[in-house]
N, CA, C and O atoms as CSV, one atom per row, in Angstrom:
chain,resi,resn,atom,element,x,y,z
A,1,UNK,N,N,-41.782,257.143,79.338
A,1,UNK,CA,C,-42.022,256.845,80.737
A,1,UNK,C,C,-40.773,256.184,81.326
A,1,UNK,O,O,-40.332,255.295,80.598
A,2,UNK,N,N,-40.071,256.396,82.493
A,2,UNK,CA,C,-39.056,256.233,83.010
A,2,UNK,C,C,-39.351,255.407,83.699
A,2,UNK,O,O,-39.810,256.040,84.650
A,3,UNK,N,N,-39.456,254.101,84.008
A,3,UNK,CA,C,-39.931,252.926,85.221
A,3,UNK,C,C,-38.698,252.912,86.261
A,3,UNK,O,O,-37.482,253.020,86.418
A,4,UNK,N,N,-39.766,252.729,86.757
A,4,UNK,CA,C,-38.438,252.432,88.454
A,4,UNK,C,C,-39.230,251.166,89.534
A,4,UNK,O,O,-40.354,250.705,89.734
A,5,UNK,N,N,-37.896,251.004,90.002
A,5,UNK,CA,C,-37.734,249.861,90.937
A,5,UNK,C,C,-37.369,250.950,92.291
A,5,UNK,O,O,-36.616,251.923,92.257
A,6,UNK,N,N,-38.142,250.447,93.430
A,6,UNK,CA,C,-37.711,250.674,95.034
A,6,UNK,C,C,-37.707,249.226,95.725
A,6,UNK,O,O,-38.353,248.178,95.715
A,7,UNK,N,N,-36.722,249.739,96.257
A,7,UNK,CA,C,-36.319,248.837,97.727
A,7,UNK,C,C,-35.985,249.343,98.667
A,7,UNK,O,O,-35.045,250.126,98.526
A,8,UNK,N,N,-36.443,249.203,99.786
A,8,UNK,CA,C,-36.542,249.531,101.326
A,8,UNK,C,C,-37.382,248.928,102.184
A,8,UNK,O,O,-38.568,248.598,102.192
A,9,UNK,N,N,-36.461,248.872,102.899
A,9,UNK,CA,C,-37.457,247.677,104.123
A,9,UNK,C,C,-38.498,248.672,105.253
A,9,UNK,O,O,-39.462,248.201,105.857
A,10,UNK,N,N,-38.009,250.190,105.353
A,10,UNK,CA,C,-38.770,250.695,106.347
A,10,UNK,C,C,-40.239,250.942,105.965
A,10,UNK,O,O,-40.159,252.170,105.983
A,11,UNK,N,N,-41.643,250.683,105.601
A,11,UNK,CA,C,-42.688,251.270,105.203
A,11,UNK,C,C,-42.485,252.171,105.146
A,11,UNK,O,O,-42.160,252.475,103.998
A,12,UNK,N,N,-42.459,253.560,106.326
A,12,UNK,CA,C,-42.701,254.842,105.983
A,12,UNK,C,C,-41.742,255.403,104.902
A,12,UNK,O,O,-42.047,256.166,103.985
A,13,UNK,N,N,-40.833,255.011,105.112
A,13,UNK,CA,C,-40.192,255.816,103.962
A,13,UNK,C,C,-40.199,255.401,102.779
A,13,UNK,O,O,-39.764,256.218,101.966
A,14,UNK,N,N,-40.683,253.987,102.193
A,14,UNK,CA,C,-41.423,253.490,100.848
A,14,UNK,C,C,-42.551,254.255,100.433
A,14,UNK,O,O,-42.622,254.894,99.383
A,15,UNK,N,N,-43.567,254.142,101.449
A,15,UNK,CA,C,-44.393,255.526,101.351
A,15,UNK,C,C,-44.408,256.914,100.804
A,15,UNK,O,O,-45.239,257.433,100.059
A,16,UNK,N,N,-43.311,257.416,101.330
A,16,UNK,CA,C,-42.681,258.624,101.196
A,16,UNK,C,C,-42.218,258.824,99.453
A,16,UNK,O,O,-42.646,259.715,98.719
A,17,UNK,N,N,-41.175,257.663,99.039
A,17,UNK,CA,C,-40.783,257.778,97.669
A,17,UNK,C,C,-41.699,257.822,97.106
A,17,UNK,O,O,-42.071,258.793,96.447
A,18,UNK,N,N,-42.683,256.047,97.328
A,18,UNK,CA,C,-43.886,256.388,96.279
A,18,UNK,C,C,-44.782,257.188,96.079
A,18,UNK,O,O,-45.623,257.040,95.192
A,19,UNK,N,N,-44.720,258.503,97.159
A,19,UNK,CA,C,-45.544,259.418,96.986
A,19,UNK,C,C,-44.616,260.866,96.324
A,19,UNK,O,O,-45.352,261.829,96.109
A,20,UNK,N,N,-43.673,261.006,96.119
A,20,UNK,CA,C,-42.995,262.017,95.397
A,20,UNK,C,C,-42.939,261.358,94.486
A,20,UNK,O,O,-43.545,261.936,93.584
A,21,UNK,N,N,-42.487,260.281,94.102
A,21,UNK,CA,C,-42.287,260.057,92.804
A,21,UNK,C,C,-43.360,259.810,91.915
A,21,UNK,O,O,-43.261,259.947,90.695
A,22,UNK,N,N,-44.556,259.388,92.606
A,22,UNK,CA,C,-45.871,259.602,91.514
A,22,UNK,C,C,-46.461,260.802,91.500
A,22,UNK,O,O,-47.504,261.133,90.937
A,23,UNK,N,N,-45.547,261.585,92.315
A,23,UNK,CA,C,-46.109,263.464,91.637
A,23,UNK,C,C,-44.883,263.861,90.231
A,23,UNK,O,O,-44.701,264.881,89.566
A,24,UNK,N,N,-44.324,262.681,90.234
A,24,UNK,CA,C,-43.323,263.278,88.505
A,24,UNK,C,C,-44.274,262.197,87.649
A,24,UNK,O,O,-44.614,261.018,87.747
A,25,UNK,N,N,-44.527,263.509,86.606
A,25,UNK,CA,C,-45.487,262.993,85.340
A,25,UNK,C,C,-45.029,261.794,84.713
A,25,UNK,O,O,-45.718,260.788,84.545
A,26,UNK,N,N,-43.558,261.978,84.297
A,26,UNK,CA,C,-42.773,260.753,83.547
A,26,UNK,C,C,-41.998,259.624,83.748
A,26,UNK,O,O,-41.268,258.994,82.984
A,27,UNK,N,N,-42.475,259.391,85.661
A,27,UNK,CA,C,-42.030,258.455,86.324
A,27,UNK,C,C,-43.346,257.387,86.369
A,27,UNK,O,O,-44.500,257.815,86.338
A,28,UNK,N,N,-43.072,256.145,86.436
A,28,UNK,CA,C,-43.743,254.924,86.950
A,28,UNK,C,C,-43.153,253.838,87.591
A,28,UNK,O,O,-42.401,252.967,87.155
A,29,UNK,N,N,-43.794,254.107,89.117
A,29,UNK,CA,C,-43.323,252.585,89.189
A,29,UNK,C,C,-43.624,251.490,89.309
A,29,UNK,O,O,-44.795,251.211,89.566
A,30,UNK,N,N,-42.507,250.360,89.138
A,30,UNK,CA,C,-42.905,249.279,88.466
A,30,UNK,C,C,-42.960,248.243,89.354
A,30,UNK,O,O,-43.649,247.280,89.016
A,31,UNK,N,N,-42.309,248.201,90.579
A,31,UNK,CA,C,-41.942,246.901,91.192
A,31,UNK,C,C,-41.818,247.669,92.465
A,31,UNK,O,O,-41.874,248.895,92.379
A,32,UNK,N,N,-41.619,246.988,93.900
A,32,UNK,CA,C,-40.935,247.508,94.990
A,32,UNK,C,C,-40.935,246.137,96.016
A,32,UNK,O,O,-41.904,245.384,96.109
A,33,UNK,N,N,-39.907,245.998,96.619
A,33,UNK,CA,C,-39.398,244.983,97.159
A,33,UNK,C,C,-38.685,245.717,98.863
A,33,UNK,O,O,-37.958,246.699,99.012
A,34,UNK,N,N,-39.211,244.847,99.827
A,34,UNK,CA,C,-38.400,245.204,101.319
A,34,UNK,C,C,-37.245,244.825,101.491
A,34,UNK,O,O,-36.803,245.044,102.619
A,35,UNK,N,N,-36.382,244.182,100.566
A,35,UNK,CA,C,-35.036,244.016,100.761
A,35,UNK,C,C,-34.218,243.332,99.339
A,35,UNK,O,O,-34.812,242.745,98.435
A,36,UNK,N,N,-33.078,243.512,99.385
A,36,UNK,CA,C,-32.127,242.869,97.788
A,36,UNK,C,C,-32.911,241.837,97.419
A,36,UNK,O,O,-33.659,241.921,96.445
A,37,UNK,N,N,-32.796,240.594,98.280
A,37,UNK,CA,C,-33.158,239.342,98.134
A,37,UNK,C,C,-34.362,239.088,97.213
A,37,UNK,O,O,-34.180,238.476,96.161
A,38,UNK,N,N,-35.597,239.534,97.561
A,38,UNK,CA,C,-36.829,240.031,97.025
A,38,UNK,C,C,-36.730,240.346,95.823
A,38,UNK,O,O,-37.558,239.993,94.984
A,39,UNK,N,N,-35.416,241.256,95.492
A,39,UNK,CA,C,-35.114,242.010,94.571
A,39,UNK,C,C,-35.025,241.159,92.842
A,39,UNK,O,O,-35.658,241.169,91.786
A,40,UNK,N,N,-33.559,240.353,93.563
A,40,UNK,CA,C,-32.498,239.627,92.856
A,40,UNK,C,C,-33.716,238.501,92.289
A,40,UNK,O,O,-33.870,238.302,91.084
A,41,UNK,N,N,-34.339,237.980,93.085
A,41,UNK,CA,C,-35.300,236.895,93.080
A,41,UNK,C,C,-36.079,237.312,91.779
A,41,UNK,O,O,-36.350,236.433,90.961
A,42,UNK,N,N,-36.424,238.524,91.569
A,42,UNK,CA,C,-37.475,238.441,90.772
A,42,UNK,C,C,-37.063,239.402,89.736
A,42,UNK,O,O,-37.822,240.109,89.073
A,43,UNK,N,N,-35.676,239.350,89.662
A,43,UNK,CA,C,-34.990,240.757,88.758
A,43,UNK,C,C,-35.505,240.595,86.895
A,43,UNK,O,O,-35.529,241.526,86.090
A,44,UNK,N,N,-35.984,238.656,86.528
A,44,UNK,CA,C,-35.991,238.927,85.413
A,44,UNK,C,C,-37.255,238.987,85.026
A,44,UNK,O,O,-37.681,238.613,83.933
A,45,UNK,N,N,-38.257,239.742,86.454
A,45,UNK,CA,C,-39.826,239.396,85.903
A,45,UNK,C,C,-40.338,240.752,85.521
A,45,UNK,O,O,-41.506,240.995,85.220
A,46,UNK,N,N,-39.024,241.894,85.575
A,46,UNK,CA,C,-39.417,243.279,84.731
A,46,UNK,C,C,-38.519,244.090,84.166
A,46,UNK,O,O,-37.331,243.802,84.319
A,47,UNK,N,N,-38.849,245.161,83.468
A,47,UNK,CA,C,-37.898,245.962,83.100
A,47,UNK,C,C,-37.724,247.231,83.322
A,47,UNK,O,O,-38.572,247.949,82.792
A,48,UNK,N,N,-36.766,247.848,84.033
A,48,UNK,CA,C,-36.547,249.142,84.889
A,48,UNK,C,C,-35.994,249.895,84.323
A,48,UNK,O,O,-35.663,249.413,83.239
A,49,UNK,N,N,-35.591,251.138,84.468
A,49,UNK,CA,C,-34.858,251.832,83.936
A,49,UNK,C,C,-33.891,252.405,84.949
A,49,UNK,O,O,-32.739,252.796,84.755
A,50,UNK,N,N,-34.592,252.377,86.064
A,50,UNK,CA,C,-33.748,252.958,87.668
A,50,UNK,C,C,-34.559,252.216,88.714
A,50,UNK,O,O,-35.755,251.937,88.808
A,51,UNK,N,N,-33.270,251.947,89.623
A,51,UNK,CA,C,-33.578,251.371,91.061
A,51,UNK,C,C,-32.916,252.086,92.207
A,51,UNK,O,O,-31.732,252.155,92.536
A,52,UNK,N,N,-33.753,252.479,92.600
A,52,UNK,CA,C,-33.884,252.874,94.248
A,52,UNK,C,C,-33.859,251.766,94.834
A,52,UNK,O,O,-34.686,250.854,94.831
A,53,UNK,N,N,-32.308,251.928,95.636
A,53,UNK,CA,C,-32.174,251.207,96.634
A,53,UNK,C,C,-31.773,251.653,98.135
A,53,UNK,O,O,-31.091,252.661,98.320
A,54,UNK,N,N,-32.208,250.894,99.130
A,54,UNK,CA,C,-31.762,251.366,100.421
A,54,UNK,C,C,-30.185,250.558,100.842
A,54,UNK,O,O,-30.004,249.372,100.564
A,55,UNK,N,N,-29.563,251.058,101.251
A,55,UNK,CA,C,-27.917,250.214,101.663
A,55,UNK,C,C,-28.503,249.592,103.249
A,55,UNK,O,O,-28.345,248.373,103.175
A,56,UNK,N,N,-28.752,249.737,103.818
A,56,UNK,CA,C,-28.889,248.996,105.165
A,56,UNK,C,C,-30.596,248.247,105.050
A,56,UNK,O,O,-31.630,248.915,105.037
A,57,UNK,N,N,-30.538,247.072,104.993
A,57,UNK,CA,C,-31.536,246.382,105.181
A,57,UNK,C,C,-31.387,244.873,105.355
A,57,UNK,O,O,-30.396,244.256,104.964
A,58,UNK,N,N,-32.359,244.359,105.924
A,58,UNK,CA,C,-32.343,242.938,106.193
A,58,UNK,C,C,-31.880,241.559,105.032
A,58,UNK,O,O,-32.284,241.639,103.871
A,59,UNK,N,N,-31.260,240.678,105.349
A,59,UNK,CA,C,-30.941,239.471,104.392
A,59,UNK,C,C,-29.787,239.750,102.740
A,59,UNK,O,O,-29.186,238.924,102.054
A,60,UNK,N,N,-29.882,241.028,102.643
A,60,UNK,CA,C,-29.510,241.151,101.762
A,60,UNK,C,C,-29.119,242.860,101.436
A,60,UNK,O,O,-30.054,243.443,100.887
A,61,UNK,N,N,-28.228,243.483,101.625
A,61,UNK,CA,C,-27.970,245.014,101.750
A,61,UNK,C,C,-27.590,245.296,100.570
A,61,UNK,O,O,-26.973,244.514,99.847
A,62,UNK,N,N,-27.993,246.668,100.211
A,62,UNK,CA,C,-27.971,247.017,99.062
A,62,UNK,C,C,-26.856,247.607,98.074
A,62,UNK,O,O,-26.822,248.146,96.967
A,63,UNK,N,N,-25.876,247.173,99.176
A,63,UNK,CA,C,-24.093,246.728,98.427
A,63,UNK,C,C,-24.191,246.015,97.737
A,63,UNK,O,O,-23.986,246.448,96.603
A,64,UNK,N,N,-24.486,244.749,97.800
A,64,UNK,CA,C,-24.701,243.360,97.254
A,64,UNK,C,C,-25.583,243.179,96.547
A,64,UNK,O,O,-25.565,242.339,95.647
A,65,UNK,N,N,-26.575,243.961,96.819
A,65,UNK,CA,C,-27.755,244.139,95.654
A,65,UNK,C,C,-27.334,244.387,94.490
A,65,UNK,O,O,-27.437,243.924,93.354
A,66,UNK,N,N,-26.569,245.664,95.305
A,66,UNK,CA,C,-26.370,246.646,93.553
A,66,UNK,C,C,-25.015,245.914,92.747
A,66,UNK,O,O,-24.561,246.305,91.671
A,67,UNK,N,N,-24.599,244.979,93.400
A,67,UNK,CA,C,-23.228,244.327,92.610
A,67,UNK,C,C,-24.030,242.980,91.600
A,67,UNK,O,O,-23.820,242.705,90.419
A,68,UNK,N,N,-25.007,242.309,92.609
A,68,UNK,CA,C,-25.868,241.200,92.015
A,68,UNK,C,C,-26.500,241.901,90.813
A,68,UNK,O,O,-26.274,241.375,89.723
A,69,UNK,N,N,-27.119,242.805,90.830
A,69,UNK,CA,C,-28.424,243.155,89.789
A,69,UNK,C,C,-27.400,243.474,88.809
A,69,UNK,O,O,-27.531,242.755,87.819
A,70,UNK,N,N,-25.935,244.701,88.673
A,70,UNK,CA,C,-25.310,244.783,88.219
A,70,UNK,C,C,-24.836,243.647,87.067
A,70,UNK,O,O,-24.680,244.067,85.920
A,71,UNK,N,N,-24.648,242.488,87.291
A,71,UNK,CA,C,-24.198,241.579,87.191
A,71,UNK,C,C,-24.697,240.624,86.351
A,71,UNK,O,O,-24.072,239.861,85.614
A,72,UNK,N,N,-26.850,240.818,86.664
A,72,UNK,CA,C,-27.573,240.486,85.480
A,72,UNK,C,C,-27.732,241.343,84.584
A,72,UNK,O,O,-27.627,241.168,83.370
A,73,UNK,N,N,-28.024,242.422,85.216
A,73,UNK,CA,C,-28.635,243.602,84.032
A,73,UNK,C,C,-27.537,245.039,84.682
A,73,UNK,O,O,-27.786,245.864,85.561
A,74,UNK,N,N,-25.891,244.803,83.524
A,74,UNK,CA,C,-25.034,245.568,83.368
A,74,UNK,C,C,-25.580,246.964,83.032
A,74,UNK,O,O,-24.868,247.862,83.481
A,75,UNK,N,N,-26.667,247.371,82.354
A,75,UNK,CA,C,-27.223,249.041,81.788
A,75,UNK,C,C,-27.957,249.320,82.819
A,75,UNK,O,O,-28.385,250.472,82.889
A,76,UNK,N,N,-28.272,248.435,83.805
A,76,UNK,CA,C,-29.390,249.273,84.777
A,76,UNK,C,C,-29.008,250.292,85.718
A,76,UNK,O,O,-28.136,250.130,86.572
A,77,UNK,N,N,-29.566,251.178,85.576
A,77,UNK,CA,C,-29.306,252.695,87.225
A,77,UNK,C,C,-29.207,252.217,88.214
A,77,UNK,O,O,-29.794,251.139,88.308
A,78,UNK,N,N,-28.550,252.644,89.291
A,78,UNK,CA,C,-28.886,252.282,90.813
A,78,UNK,C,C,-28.704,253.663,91.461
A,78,UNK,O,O,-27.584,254.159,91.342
A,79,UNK,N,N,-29.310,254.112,91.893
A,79,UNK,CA,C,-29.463,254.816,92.930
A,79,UNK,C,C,-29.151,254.576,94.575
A,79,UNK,O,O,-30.219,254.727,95.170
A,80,UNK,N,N,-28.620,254.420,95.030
A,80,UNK,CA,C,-28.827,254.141,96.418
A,80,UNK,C,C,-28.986,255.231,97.310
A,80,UNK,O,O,-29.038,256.405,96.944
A,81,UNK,N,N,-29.059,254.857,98.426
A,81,UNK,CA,C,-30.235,255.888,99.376
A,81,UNK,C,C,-29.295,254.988,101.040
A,81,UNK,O,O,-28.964,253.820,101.246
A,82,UNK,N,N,-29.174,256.237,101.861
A,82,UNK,CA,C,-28.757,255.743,102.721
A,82,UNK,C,C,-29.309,256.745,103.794
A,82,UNK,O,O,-29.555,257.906,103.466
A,83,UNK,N,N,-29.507,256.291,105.097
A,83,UNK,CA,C,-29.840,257.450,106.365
A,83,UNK,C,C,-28.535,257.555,107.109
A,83,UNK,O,O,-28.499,258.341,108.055
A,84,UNK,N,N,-27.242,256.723,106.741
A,84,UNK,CA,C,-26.217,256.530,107.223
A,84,UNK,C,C,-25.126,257.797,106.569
A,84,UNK,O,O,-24.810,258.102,105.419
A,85,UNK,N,N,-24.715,258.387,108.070
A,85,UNK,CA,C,-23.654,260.032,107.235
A,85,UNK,C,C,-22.085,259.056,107.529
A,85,UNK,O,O,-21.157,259.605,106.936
A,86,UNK,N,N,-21.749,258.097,108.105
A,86,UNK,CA,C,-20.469,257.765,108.125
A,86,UNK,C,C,-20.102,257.321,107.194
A,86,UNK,O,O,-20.774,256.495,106.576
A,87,UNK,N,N,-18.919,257.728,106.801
A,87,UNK,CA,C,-18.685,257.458,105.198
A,87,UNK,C,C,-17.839,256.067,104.991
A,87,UNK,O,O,-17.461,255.754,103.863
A,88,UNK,N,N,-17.603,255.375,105.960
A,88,UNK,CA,C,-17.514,253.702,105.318
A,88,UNK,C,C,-18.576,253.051,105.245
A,88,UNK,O,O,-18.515,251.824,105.337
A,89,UNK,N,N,-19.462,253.514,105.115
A,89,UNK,CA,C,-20.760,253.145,104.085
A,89,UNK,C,C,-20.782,252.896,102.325
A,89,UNK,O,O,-21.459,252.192,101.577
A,90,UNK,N,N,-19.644,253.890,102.133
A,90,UNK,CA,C,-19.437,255.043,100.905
A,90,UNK,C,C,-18.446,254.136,100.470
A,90,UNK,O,O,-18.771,253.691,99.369
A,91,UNK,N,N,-17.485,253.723,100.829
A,91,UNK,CA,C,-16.425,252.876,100.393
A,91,UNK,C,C,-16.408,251.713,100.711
A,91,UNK,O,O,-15.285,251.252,100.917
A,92,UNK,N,N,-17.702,250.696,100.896
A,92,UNK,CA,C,-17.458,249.403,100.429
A,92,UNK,C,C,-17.891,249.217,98.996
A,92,UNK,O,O,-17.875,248.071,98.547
A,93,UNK,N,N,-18.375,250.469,98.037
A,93,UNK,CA,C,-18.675,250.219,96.674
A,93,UNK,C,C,-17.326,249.536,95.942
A,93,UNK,O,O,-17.358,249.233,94.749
C-alpha cells in the first residue's frame, strides 16, 4: 500500500484528488492538511510514502514546505501541483 499525504487549501480540488486517488487500489491516504504549516506541524505523527502538495497557498507555500519536510524526512516524495503556467514558479526550487 502506497500512503500519501495531500495538501491544498482549495476544498474542491482536495475533493477532486481524494476522489481519483481512492479509485487506485494501492493507494491510501493518510493525512491531508490546507496548507505547509499544518503540514510541518504534524510531519512526525505519520508515515508517507508521497506528498501532494499545492505551491500557492496560505501561511506557508509549498516551496518551503517541500524544503522543510525535505529536511526532516530526506526519502520522502513530493509531488507538487500547481494551477500556475508561469514558469518562475518552476525556478524558485
Amino acid at each position: 500500500m502506497i500512503k500519501i499525504v495531500i495538501i491544498e487549501d482549495l476544498p474542491i480540488v482536495l475533493e477532486g484528488l481524494k476522489l481519483l486517488i481512492g479509485k487506485v487500489k494501492d493507494f491510501q491516504i493518510v493525512a491531508e492538511y490546507n496548507n505547509g504549516k499544518e503540514f510541518i506541524d504534524a510531519i512526525d505523527n505519520f508515515n508517507a510514502d508521497i506528498v501532494l502538495t499545492d505551491i500557492d497557498m496560505p501561511l506557508m507555500d509549498g516551496i518551503e514546505t517541500t524544503k522543510l519536510a525535505l529536511s526532516f524526512k530526506p526519502d520522502i516524495k513530493i509531488i507538487a501541483l500547481s494551477r500556475h503556467t508561469d514558469r518562475k514558479f518552476y525556478y524558485k526550487w
